[in-house]
C-alpha positions in Angstrom: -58.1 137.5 52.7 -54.6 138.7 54.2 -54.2 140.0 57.0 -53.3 143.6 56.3 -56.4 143.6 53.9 -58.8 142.5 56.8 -57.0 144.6 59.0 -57.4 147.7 57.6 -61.4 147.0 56.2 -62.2 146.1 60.0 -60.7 149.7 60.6 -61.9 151.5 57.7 -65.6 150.3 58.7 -65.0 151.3 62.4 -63.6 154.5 61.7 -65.8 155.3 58.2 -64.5 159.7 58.8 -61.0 158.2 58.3 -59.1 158.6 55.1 -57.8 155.6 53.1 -54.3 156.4 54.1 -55.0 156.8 58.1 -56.7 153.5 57.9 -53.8 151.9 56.4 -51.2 153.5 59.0 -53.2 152.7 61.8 -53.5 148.5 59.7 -49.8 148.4 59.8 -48.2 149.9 63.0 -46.7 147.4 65.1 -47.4 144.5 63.0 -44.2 143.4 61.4 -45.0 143.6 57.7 -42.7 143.3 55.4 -41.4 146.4 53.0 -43.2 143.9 49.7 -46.5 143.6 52.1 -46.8 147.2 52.5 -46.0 148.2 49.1 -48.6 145.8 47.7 -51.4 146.4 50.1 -51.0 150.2 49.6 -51.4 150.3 46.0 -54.4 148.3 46.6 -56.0 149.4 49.4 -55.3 153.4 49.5 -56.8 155.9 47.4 -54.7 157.7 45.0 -56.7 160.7 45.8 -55.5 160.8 49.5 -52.1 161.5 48.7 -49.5 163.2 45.8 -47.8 160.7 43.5 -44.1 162.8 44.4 -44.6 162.2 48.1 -45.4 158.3 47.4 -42.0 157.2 48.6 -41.7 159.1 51.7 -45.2 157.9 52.9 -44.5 154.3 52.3 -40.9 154.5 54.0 -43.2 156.5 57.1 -45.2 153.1 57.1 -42.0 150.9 57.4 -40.5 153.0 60.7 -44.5 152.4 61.7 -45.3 149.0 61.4 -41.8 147.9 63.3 -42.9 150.2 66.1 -45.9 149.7 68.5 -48.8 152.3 68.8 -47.5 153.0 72.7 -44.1 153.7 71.5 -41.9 151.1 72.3 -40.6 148.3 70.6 
């Protein structure tokens, strides 16, 4: 299993009132995946019923600027 997959199950099992997508913002920030990693992972992992297809790119370029930051802040 990669480790943006087990990442976000571990969370999505700890956090079960989460939504699909808040599970997989909270998998990626600060973890230096790449753009390809994030793409792939979300089409898997998040469901399509947790966002709108028209806002797809902006959410995916919100999880970018995420996983290159750290959850205090700083880089």
């Amino acid at each position: 299993m990669k480790s943006l997959e087990r990442r976000y199950k571990n969370i999505a099992q700890k956090y079960t009132g989460w939504g699909s997508y808040i599970c997989f913002a909270k998998a990626v920030t600060g973890q230096h995946f790449s753009r390809r990693a994030i793409q792939h992972w979300f089409n898997k992992l998040v469901d399509k019923n947790d966002y709108c297809k028209s806002d797809k790119a902006q959410l995916l370029k919100h999880l970018e600027s995420l996983t290159k930051s750290t959850e205090d802040g700083t880089e």
